[in-house]
C-alpha positions as CSV (number, residue, x, y, z in Angstrom):
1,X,76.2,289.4,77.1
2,X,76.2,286.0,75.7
3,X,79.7,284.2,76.3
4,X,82.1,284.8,73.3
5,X,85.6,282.6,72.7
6,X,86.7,285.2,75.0
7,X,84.3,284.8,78.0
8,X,85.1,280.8,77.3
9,X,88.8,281.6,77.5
10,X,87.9,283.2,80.2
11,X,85.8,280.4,82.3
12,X,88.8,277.9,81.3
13,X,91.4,280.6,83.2
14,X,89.7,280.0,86.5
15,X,90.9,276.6,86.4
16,X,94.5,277.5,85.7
17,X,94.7,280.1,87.9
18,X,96.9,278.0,89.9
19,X,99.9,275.4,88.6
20,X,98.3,272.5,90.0
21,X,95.3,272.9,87.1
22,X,97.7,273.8,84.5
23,X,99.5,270.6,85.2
24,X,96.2,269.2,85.5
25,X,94.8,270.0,82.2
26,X,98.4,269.1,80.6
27,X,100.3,266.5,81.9
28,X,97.1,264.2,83.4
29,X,99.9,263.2,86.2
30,X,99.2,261.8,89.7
31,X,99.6,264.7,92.3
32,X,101.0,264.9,95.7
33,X,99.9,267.7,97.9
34,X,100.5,270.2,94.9
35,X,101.5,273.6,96.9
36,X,98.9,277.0,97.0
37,X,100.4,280.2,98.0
38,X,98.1,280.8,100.7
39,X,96.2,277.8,102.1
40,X,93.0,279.5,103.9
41,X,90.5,277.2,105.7
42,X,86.6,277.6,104.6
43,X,85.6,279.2,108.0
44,X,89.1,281.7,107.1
45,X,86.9,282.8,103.5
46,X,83.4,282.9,105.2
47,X,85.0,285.6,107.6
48,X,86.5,287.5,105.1
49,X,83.0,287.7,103.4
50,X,81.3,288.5,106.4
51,X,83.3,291.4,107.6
52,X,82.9,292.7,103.9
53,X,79.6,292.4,103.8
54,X,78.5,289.9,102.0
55,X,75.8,287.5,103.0
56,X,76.9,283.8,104.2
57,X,75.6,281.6,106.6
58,X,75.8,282.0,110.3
59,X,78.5,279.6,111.9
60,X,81.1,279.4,114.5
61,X,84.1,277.5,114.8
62,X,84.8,275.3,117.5
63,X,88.2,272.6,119.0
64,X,86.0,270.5,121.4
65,X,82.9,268.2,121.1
66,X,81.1,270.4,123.9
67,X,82.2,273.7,122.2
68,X,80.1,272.2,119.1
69,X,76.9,271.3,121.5
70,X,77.4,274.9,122.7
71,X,77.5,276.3,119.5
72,X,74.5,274.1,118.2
73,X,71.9,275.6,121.0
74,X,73.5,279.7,120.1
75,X,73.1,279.2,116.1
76,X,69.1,277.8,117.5
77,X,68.4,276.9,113.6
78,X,65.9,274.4,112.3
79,X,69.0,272.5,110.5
80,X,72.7,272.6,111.6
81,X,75.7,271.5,109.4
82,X,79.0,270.3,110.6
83,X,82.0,270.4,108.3
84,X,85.3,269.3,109.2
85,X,87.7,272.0,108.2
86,X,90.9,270.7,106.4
87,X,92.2,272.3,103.1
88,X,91.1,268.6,101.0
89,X,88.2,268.5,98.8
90,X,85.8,265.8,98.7
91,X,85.3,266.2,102.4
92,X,81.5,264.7,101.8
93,X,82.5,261.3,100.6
94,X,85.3,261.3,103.4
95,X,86.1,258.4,106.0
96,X,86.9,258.9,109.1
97,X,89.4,256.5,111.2
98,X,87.3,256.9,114.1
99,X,84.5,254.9,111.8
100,X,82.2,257.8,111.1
101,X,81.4,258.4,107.6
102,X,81.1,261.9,105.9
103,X,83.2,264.8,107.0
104,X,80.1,266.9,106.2
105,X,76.6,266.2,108.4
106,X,73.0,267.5,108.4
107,X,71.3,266.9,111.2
108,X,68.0,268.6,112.7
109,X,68.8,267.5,116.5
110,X,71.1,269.5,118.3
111,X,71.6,266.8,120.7
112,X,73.5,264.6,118.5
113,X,76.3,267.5,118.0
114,X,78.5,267.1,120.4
115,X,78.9,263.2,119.4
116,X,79.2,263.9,115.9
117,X,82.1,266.3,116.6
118,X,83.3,264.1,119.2
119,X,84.0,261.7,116.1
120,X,85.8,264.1,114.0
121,X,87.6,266.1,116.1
122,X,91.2,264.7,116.4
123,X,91.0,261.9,114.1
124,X,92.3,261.7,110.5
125,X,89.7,262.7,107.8
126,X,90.8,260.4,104.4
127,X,89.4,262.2,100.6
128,X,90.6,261.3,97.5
129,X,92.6,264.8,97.7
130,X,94.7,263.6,101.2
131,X,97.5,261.5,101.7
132,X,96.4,257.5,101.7
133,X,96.4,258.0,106.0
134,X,94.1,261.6,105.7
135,X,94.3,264.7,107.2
136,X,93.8,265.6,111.4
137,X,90.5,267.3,112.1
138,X,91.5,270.0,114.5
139,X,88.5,272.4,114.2
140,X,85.1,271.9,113.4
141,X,82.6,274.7,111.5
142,X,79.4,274.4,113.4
143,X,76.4,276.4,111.0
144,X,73.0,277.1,110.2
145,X,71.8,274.5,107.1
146,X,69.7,276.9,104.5
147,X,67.9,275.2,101.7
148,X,68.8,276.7,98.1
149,X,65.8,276.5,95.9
150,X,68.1,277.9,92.8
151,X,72.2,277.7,92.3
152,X,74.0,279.9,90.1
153,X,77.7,280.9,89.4
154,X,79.5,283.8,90.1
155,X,83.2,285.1,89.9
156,X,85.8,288.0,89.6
157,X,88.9,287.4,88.2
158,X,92.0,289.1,86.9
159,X,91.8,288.8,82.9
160,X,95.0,289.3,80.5
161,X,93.0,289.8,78.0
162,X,90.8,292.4,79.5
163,X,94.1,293.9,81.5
164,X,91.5,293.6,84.6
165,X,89.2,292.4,86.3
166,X,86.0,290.7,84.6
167,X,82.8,289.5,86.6
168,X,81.8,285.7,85.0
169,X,78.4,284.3,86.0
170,X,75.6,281.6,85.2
171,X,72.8,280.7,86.2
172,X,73.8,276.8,86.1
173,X,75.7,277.3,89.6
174,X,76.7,273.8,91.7
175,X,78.3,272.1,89.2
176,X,81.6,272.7,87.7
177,X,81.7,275.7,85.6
178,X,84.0,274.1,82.7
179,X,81.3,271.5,81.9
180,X,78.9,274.5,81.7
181,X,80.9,276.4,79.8
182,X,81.9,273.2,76.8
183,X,78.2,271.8,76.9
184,X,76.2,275.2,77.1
185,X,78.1,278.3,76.4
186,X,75.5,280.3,75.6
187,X,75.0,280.3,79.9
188,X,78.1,282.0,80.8
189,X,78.4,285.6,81.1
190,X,81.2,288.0,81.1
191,X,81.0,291.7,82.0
192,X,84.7,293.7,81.9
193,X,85.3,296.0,84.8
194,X,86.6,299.1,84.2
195,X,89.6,299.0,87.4
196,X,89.1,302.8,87.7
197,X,85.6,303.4,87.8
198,X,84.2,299.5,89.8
199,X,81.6,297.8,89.2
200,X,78.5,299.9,88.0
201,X,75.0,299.3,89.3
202,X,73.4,299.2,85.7
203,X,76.7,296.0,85.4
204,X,75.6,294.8,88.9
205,X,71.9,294.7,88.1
206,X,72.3,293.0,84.2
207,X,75.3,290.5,85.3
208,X,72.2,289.6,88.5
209,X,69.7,289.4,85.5
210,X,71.7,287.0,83.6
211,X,72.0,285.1,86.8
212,X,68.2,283.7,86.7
213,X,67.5,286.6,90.1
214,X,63.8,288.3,89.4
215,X,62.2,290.7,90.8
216,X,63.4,292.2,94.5
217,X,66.1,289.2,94.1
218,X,67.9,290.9,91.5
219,X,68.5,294.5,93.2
220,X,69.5,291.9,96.8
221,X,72.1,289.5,94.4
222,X,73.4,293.1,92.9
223,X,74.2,294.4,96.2
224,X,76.6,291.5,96.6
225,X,77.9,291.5,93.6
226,X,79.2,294.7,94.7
227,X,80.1,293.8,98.0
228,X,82.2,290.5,96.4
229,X,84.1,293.1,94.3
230,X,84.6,295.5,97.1
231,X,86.2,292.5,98.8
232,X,87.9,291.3,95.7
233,X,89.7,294.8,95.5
234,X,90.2,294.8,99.6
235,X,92.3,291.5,100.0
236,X,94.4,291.7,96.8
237,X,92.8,289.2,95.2
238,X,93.3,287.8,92.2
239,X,89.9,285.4,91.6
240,X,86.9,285.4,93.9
241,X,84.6,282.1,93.2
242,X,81.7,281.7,94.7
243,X,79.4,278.4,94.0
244,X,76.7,278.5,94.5
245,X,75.4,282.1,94.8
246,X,72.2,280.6,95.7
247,X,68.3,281.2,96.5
248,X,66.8,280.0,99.4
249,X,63.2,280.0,99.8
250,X,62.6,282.5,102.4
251,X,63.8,284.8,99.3
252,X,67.5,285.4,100.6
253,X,70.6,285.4,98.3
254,X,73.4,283.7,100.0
255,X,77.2,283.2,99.2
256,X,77.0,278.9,100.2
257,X,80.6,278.4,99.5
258,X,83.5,280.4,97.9
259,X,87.3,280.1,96.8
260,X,89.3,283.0,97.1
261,X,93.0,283.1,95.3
262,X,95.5,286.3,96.4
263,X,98.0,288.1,95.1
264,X,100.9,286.6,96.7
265,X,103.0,290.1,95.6
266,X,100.7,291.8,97.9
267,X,101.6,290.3,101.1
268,X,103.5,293.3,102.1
269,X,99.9,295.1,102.7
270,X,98.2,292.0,103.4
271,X,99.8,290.8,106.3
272,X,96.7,290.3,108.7
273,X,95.3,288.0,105.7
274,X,98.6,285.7,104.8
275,X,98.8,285.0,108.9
276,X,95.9,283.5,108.7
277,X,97.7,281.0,106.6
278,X,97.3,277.0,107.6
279,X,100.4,275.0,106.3
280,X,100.0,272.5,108.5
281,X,98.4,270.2,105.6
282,X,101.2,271.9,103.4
283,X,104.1,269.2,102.3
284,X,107.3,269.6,103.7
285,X,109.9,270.0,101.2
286,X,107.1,272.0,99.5
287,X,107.6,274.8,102.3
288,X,111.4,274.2,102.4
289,X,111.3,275.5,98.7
290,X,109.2,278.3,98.9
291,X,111.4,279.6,101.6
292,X,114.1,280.1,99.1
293,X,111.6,281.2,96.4
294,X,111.3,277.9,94.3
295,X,108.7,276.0,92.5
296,X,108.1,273.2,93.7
297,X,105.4,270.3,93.4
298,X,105.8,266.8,94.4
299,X,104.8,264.0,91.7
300,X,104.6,260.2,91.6
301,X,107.6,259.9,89.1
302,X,111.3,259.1,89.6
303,X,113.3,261.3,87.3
304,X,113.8,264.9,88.8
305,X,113.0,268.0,86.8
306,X,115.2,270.7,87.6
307,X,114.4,274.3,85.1
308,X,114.7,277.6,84.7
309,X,110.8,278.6,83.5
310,X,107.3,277.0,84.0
311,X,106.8,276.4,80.2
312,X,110.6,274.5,80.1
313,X,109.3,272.9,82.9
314,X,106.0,271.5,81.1
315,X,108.0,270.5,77.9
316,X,110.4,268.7,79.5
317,X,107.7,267.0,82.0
318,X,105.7,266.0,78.5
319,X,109.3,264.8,77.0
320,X,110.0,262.8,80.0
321,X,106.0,261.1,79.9
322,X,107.1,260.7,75.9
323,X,110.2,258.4,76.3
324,X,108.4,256.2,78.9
325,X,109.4,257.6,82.7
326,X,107.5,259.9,84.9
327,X,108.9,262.9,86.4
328,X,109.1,262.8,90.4
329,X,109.1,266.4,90.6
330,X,108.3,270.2,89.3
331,X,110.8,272.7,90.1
332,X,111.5,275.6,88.8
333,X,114.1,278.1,89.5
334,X,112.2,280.9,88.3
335,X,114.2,284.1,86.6
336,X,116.8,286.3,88.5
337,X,118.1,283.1,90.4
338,X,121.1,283.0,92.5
339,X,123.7,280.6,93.1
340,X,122.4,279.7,97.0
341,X,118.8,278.9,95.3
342,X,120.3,276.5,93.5
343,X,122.3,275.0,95.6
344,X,119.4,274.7,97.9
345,X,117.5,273.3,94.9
346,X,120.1,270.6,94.5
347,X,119.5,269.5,97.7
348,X,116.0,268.9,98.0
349,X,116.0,266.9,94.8
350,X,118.6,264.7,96.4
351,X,117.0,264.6,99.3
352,X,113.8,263.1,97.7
353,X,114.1,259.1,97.6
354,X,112.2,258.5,94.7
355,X,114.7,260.8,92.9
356,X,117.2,259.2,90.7
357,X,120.5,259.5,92.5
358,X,123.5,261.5,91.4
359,X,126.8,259.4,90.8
360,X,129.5,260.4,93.6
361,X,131.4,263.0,91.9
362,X,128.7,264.4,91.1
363,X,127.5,264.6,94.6
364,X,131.3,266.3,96.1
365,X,130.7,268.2,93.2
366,X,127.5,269.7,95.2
367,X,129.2,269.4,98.6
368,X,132.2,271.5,96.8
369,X,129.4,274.5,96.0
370,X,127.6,274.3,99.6
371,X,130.7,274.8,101.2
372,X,132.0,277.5,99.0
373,X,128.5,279.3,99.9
C-alpha cells in the first residue's frame, strides 16, 4: 500500500515520538542533554531482540581491554566491530581524549583488539550529541562485522490515528526515514495492525514484499517482522525502529541496529526492562525533576519557562524566541500538580545559573512556601 498523507503523517510521528524532536522540529533551539524516559544502551536493545527472537549480530560486552581480545578469539569472525557504548549519536565521527579516532572500528585482526579497546575504555568519547568534555566509555560491544548487500526500513509504532499499532517500512533503509518520506513518498509503506488479532502472515509477507525481500528472503524477513512485533507487544513498547533491516550476502536478514521507545506507564510490569536503565549520561537536574514528576529539559537560554502543559510550554518558548531572548529551560508542571511539585520546581529553576534571578522578596516568598511544606 503506497504511503498516503496518513502513512506520511505517520513517518513524521516517529520523529516526535519523544519531546526532544518536537522541540526539534519547532523551536530549532540548541539542546543540552534533552531527557529520555528510559536511556537503554545498544548492547541493552540487541539483547532484548535476541531473547525475542529476532536475528542480530553475535556480540558480547566487555569492561577491560583483555576481556575484548578474549571476546575477539570466541566471536572467531572474518570481521569484528567495536563500538563504544554511551547513549550519544554520532559515535563514528567521535574523538577520543586518549587520541584515537572513531568510537566505532572494523578491523579483520583480532590481535589489534585488545589495544583498540585499551584506547576507549575509560576515556571520554566527544560527538556532536555530548557535552563539549564527552562521555566516559565504560563498556565496550565486541561483534561479528556482516556485510549488508541491501538496507531497508522497518518500524512499529503506536498510531492516534489508527488507535494502534501500524507497521512502516521501505526499502530505502540507512538513511533517515523523513528524507525518504519528503523526497520519495511513494517508498514508504504503512500496514494497520489490528491490536486483537497481531500481525497476519498474508501483512507479514506483503509489508516484506514492499521491503525489496524476494524469493526465500521474503518468508525469513516475515518471520521477523513477526518476531519484532511479538517484542513490540512483550516490552510495552511504544515504537520499535530498526535501520537497517538488512541483506547480507550469504542470504541472511539481519536487525543491524534498532531504537526502541517504552511505555513509561508500564513500568509497573516492566520492571526487569526499566532496571536496565543507564542514567549515568542523564543530566542532573534533569533526574531531580523527574523524581517529582516534572518536565524538564535543559536549553542554552537565560529566561526560565515555568507551565502548566507542553503546548503552553511551546507557545511561550516561541514567544520568548519572538521578542529577542532564549529560554534557558522547558518545564512543565504537567496536570494534577501539587503544591510540593511546585515548590520543588521553583527551586531547580533558581538553582540553574543561567536562570534569570528572582528579586529578594520574591525569593522569602519561596522560602515562606518550602517551609510551610
Amino acid at each position: 500500500m503506497a504511503a498516503s498523507m496518513a502513512s506520511q503523517a505517520a513517518v513524521r510521528g516517529l520523529r516526535t515520538t519523544t519531546t526532544k524532536h518536537v522541540f526539534l522540529d519547532k523551536l530549532k533551539y540548541t539542546w543540552l542533554n534533552p531527557r529520555r524516559w528510559l536511556n537503554l544502551q545498544e548492547y541493552q536493545s540487541k539483547k532484548l531482540m535476541q531473547d525475542s527472537g529476532v536475528a542480530v549480530q553475535r556480540f558480547y560486552v566487555v569492561d577491560t581491554a583483555s576481556e575484548a581480545q578474549e571476546a575477539a578469539k570466541r566471536l572467531d569472525a572474518k570481521e569484528i566491530v567495536l563500538k563504544a557504548q554511551i547513549l550519544a549519536g554520532g559515535r563514528g565521527k567521535g574523538v577520543f581524549d586518549s587520541g584515537l579516532k572513531g568510537g566505532v572500528h572494523l578491523t579483520k585482526d583480532p590481535a589489534v583488539v585488545g589495544e583498540l579497546a585499551k584506547k576507549m575504555l575509560g576515556f571520554n568519547l566527544t560527538t556532536k550529541q555530548t557535552p563539549k568534555d564527552g562521555v566516559k566509555v565504560k563498556t565496550v560491544m565486541v561483534a561479528e562485522a556482516l556485510d549488508i548487500s541491501r538496507e531497508t526500513y522497518f518500524a512499529i509504532l503506536m498510531d492516534r490515528a489508527c488507535n494502534g499499532p501500524v507497521m512502516v517500512g521501505s526499502p530505502k533503509g540507512g538513511m533517515d526515514i523523513e528524507e525518504v518520506a519528503t523526497t520519495t513518498p511513494e517508498l514508504i509503506f504503512k500496514e494497520v495492525i489490528d491490536i486483537f488479532e497481531g500481525v497476519r502472515d498474508d501483512q507479514a509477507l506483503h509489508m516484506a514484499a514492499n521491503l525489496g525481500f524476494k524469493g526465500p528472503l521474503q518468508r525469513q524477513a516475515a518471520d521477523q517482522i513477526k518476531r519484532l512485533y511479538d517484542l513490540f507487544l512483550k516490552v510495552d513498547a511504544t515504537q520499535v525502529e530498526v535501520n537497517p533491516l538488512g541483506e547480507t550476502p550469504e542470504g541472511q536478514v539481519v536487525c543491524f541496529d534498532a531504537k526502541i521507545n517504552f511505555d513509561d506507564n508500564a513500568e509497573f510490569r516492566q520492571k526487569d526492562v526499566f532496571a536496565m536503565d543507564d542514567m549515568t549520561e542523564s543530566d542532573a537536574t534533569e533526574m531531580e525533576a523527574a523524581k517529582w514528576d516534572l518536565k524538564y529539559i535543559g536549553m542554552d537560554g537565560n529566561i526560565a519557562c515555568f507551565v502548566n502543559g507542553a503546548g503552553l510550554a511551546m507557545a511561550t518558548c516561541d514567544i520568548i524566541d519572538l521578542h529577542g531572548g532564549k529560554p534557558a529551560n522547558f518545564l512543565d508542571l504537567g496536570g494534577g500538580v501539587k503544591e510540593r511539585q511546585v515548590y520543588e520546581a521553583f527551586k531547580l529553576l533558581t538553582a540553574d545559573p543561567k536562570d534569570e534571578c528572582l528579586s529578594e522578596p520574591e525569593e522569602e516568598d519561596l522560602r515562606k512556601l518550602g517551609s510551610a511544606r
